[in-house]
PDB file of N, CA, C and O in Angstrom:
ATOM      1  N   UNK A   1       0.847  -1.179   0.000  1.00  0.00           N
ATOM      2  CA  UNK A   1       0.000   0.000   0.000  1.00  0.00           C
ATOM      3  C   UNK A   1       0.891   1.239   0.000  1.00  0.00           C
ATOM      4  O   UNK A   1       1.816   1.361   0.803  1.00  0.00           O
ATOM      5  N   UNK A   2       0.514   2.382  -1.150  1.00  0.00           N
ATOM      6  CA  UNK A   2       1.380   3.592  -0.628  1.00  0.00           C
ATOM      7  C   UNK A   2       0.919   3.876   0.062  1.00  0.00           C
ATOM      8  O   UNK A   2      -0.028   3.405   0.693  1.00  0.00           O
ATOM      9  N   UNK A   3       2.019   5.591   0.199  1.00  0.00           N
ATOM     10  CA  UNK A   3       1.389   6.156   1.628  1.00  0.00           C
ATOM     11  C   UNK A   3       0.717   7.230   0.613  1.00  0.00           C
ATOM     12  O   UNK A   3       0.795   7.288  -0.614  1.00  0.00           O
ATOM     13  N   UNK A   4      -0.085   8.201   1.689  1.00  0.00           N
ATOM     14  CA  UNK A   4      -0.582   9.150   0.814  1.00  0.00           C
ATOM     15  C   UNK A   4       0.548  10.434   0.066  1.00  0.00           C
ATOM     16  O   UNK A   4       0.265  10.918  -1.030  1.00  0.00           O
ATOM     17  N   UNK A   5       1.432  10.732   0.605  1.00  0.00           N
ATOM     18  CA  UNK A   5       2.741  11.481   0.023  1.00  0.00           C
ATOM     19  C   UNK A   5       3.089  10.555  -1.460  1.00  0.00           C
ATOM     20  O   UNK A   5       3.390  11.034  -2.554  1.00  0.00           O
ATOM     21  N   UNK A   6       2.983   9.521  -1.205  1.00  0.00           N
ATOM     22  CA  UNK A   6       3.678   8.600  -2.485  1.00  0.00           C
ATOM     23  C   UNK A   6       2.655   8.737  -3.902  1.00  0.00           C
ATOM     24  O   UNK A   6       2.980   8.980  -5.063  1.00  0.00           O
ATOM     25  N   UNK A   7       1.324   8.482  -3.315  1.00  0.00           N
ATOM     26  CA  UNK A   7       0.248   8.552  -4.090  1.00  0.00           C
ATOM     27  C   UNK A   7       0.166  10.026  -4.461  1.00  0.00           C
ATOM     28  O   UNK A   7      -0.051  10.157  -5.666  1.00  0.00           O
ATOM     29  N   UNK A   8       0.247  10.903  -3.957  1.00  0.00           N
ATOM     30  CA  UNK A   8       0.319  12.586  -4.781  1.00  0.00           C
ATOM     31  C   UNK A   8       1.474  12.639  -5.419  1.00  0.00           C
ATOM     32  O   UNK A   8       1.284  13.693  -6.027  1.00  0.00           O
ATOM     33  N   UNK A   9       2.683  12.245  -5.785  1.00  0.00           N
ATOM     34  CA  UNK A   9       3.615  12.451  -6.574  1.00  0.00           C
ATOM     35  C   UNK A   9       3.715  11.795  -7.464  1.00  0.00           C
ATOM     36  O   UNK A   9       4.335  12.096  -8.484  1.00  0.00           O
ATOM     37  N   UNK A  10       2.975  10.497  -7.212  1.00  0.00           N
ATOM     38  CA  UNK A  10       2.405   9.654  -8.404  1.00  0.00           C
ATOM     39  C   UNK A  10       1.686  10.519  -9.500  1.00  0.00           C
ATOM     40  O   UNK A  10       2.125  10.762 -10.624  1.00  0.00           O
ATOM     41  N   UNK A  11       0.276  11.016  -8.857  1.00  0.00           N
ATOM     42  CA  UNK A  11      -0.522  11.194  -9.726  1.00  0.00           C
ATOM     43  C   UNK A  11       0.024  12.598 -10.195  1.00  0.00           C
ATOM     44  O   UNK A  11      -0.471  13.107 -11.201  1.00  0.00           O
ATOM     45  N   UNK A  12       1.166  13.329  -9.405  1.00  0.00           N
ATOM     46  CA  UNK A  12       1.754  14.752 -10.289  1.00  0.00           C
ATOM     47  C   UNK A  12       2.098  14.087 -11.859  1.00  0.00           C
ATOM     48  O   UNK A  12       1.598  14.390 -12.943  1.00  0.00           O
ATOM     49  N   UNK A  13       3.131  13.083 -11.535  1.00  0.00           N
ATOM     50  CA  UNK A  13       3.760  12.751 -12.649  1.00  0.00           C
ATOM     51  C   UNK A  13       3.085  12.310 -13.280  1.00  0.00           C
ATOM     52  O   UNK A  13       3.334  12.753 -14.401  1.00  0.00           O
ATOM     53  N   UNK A  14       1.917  11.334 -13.343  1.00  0.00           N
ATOM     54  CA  UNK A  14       1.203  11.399 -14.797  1.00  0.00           C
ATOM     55  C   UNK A  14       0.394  12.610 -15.148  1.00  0.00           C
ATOM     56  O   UNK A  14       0.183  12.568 -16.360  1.00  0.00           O
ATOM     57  N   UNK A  15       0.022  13.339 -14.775  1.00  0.00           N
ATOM     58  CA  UNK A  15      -0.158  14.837 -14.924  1.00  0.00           C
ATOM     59  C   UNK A  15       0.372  15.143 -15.659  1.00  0.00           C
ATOM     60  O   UNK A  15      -0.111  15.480 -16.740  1.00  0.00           O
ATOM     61  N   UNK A  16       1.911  15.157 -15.304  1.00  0.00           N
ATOM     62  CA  UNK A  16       2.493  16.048 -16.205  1.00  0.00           C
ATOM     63  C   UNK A  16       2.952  15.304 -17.794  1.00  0.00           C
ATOM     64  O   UNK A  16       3.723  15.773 -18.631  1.00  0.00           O
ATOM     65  N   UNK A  17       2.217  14.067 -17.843  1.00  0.00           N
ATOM     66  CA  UNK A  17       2.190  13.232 -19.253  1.00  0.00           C
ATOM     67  C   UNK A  17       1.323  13.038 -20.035  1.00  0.00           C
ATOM     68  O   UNK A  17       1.398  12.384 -21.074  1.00  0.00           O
ATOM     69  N   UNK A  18       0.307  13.663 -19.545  1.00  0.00           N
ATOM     70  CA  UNK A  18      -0.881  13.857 -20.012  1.00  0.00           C
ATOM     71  C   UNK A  18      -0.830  15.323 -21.197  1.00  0.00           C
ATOM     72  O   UNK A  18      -0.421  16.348 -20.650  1.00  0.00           O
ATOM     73  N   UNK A  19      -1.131  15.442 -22.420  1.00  0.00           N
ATOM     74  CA  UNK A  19      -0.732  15.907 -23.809  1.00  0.00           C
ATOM     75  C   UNK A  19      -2.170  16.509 -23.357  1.00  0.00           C
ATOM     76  O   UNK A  19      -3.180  15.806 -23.400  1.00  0.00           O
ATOM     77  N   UNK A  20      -2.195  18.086 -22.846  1.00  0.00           N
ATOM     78  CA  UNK A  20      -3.360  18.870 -23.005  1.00  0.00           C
ATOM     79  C   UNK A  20      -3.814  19.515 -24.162  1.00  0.00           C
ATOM     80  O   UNK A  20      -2.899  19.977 -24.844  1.00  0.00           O
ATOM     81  N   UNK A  21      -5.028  19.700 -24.623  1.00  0.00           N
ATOM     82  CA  UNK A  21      -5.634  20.705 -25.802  1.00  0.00           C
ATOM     83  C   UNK A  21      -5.015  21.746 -25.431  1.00  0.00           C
ATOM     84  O   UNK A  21      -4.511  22.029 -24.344  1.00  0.00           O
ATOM     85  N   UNK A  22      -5.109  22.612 -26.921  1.00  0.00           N
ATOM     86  CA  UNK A  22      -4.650  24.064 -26.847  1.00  0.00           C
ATOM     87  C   UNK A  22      -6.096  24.242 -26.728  1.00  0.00           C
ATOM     88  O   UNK A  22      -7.003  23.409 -26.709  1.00  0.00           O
ATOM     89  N   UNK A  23      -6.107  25.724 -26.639  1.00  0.00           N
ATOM     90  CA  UNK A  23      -7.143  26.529 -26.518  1.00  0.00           C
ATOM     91  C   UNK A  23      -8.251  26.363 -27.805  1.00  0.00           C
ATOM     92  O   UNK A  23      -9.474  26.237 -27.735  1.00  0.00           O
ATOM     93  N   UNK A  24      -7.569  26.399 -28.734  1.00  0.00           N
ATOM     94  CA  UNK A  24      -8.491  26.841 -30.359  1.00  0.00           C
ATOM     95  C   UNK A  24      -8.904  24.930 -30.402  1.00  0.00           C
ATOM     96  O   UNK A  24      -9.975  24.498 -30.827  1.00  0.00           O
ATOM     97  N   UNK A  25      -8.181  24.373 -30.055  1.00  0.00           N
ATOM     98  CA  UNK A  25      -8.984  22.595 -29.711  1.00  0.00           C
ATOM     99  C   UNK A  25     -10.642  22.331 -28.961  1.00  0.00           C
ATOM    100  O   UNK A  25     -11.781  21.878 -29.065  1.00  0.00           O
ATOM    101  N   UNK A  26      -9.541  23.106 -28.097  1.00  0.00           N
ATOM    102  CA  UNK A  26     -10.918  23.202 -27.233  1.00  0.00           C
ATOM    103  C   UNK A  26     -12.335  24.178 -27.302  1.00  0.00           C
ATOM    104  O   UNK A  26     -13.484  24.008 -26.894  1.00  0.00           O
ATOM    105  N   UNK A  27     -11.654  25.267 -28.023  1.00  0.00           N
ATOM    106  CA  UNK A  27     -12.886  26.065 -28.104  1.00  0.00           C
ATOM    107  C   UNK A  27     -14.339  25.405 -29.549  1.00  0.00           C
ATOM    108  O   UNK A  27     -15.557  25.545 -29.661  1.00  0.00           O
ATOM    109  N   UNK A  28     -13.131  24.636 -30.439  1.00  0.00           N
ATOM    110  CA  UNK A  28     -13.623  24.100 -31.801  1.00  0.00           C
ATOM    111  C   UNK A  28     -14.536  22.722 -31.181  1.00  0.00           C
ATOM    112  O   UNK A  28     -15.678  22.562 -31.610  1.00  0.00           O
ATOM    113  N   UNK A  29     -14.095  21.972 -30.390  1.00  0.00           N
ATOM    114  CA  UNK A  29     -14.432  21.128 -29.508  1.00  0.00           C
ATOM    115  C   UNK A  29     -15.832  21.265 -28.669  1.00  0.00           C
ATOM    116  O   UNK A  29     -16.922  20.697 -28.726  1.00  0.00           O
ATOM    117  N   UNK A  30     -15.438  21.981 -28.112  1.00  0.00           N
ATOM    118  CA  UNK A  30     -16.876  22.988 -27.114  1.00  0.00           C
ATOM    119  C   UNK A  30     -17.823  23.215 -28.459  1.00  0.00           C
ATOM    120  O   UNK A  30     -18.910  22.638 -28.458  1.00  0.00           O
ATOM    121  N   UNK A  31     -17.518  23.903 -29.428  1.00  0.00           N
ATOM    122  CA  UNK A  31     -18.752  24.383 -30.457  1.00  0.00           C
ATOM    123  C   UNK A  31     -19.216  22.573 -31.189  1.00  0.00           C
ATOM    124  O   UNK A  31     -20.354  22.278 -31.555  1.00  0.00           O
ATOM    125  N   UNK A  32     -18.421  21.951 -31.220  1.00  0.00           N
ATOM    126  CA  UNK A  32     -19.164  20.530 -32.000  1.00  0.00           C
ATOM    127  C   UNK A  32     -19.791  20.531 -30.871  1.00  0.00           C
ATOM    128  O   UNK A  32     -20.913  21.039 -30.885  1.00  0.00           O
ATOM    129  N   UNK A  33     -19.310  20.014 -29.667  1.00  0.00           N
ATOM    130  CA  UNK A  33     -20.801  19.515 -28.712  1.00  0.00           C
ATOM    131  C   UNK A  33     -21.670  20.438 -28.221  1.00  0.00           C
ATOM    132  O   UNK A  33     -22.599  19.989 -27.550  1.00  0.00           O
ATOM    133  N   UNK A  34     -21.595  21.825 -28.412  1.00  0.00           N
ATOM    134  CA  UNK A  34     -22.885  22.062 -28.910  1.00  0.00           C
ATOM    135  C   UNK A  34     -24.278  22.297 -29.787  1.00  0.00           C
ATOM    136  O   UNK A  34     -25.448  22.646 -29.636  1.00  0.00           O
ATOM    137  N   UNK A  35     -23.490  21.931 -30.643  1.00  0.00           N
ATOM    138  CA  UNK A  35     -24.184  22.172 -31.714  1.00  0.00           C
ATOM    139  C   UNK A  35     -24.609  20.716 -32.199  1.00  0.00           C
ATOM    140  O   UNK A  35     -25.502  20.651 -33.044  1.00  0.00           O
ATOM    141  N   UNK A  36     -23.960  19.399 -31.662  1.00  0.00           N
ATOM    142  CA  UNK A  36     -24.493  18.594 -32.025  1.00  0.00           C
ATOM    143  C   UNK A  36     -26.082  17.677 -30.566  1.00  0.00           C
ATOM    144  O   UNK A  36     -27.077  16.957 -30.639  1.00  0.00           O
ATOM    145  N   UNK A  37     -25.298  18.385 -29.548  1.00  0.00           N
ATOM    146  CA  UNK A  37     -26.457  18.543 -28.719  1.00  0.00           C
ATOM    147  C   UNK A  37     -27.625  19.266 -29.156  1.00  0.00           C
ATOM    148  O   UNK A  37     -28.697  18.794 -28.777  1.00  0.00           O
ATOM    149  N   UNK A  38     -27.669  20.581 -30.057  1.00  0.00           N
ATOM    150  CA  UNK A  38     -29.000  20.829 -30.303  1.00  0.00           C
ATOM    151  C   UNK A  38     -29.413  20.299 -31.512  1.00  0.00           C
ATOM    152  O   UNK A  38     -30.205  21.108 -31.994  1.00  0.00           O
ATOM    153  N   UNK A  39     -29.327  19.711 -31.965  1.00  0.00           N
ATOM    154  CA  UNK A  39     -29.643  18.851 -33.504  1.00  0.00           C
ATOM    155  C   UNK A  39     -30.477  17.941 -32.665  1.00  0.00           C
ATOM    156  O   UNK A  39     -31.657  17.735 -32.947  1.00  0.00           O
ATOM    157  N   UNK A  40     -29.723  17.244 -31.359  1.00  0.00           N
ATOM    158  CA  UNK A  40     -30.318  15.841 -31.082  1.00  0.00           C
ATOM    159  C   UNK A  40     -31.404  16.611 -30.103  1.00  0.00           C
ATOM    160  O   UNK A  40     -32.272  15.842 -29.691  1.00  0.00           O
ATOM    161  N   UNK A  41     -31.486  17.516 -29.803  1.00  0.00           N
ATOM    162  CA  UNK A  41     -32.504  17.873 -28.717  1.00  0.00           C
ATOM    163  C   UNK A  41     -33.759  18.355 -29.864  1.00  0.00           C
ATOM    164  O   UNK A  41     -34.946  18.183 -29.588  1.00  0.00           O
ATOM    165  N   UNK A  42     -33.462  18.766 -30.732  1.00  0.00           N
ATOM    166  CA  UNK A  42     -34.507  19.340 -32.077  1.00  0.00           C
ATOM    167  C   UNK A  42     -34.947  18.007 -32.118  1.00  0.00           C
ATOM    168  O   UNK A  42     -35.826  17.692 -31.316  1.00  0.00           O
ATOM    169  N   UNK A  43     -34.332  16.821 -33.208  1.00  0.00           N
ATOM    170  CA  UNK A  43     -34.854  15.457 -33.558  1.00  0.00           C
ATOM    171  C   UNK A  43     -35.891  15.082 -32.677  1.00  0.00           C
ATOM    172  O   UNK A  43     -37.051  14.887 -33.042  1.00  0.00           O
ATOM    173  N   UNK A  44     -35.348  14.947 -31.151  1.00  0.00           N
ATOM    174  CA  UNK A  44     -36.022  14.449 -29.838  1.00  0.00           C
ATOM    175  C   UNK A  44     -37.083  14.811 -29.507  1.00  0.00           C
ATOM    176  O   UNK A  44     -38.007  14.113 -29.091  1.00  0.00           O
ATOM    177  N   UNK A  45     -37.034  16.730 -29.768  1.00  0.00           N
ATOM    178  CA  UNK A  45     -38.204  17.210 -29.632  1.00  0.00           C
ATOM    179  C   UNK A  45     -39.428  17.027 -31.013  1.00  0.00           C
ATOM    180  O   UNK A  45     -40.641  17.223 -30.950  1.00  0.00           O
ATOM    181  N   UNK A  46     -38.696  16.641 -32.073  1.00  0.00           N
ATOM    182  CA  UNK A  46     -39.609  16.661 -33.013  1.00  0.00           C
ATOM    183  C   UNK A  46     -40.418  15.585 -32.811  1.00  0.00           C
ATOM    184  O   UNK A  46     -41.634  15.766 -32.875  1.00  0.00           O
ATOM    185  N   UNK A  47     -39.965  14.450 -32.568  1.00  0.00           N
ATOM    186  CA  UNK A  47     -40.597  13.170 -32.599  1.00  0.00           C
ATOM    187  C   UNK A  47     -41.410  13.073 -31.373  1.00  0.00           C
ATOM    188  O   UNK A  47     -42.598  12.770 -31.264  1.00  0.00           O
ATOM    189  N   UNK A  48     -40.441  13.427 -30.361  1.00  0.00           N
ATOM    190  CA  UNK A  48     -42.078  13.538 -29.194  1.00  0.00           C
ATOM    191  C   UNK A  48     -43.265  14.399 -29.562  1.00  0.00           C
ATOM    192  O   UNK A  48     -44.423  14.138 -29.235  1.00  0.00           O
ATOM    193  N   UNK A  49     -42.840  15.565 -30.350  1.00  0.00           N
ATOM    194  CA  UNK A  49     -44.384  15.865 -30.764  1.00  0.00           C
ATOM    195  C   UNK A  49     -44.860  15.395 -31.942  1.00  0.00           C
ATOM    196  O   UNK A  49     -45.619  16.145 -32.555  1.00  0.00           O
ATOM    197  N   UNK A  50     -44.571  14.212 -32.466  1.00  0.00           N
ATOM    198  CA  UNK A  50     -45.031  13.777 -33.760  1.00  0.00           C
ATOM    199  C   UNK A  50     -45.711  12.668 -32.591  1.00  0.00           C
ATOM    200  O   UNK A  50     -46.902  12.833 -32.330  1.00  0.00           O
ATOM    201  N   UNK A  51     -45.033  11.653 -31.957  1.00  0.00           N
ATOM    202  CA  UNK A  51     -45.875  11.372 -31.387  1.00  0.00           C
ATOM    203  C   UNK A  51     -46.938  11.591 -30.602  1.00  0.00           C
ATOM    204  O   UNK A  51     -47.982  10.943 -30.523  1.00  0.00           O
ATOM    205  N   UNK A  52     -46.534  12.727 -29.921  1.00  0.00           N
ATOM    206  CA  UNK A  52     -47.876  13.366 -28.948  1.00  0.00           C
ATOM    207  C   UNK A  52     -49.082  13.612 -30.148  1.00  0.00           C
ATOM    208  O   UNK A  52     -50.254  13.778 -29.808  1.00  0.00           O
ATOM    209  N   UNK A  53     -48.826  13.616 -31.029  1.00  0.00           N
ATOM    210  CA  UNK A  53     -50.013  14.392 -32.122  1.00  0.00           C
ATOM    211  C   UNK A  53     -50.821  12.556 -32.804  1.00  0.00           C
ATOM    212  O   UNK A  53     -52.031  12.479 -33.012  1.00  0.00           O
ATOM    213  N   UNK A  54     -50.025  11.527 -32.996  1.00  0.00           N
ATOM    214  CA  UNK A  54     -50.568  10.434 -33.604  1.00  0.00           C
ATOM    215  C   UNK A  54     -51.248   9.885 -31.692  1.00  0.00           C
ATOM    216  O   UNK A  54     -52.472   9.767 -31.627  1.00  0.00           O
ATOM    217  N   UNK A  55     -50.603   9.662 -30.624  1.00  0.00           N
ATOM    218  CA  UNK A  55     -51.476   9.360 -29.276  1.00  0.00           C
ATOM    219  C   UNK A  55     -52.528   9.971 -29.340  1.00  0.00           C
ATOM    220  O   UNK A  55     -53.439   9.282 -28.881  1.00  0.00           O
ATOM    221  N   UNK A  56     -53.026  11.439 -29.867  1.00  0.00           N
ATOM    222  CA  UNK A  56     -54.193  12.228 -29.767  1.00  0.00           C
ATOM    223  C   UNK A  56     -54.699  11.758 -30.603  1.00  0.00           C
ATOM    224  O   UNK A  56     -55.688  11.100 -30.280  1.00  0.00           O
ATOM    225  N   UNK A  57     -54.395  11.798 -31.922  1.00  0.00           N
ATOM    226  CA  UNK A  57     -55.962  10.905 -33.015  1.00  0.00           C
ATOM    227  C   UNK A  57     -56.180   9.800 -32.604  1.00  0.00           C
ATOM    228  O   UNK A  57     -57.264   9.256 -32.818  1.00  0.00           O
ATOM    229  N   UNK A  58     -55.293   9.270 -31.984  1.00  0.00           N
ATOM    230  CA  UNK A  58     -55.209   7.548 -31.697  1.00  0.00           C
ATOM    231  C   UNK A  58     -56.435   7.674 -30.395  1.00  0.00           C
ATOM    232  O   UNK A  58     -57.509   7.178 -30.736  1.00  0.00           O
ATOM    233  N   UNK A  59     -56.423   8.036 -29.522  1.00  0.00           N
ATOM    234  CA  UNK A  59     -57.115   8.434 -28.468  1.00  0.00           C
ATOM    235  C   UNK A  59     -58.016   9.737 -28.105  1.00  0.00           C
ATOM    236  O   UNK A  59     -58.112  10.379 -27.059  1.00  0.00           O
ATOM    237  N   UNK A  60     -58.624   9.876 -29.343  1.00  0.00           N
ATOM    238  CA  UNK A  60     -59.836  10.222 -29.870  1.00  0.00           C
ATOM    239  C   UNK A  60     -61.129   9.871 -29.710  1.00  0.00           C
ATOM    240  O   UNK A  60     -62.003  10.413 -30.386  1.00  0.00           O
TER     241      UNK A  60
END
């Protein structure tokens, strides 16, 4: 078992091996998931009201 001193210098060093995004990654990054979050929230919403509209003639 480490100790806890052993275990924080551990996890520094893979830290510091870990290959971070630049900024313009991340900002290009951030805009796909949002924009592909609202596509799927549009679809989602479309079809629940396509269905809400066929449950109503249906249950007529």
């Amino acid at each position: 078992m480490t100790t806890p001193l052993a275990f924080l210098k551990e996890t520094r060093d893979e830290l510091r091996k870990v290959v971070w995004p630049t900024r313009s990654e991340v900002i290009r990054l951030t805009f796909i998931v949002i924009t592909i979050s609202i596509v799927v929230g549009f679809y989602i919403g479309g079809l629940d009201y396509i269905l809400t509209k066929i449950t109503e003639v249906i249950l007529k």
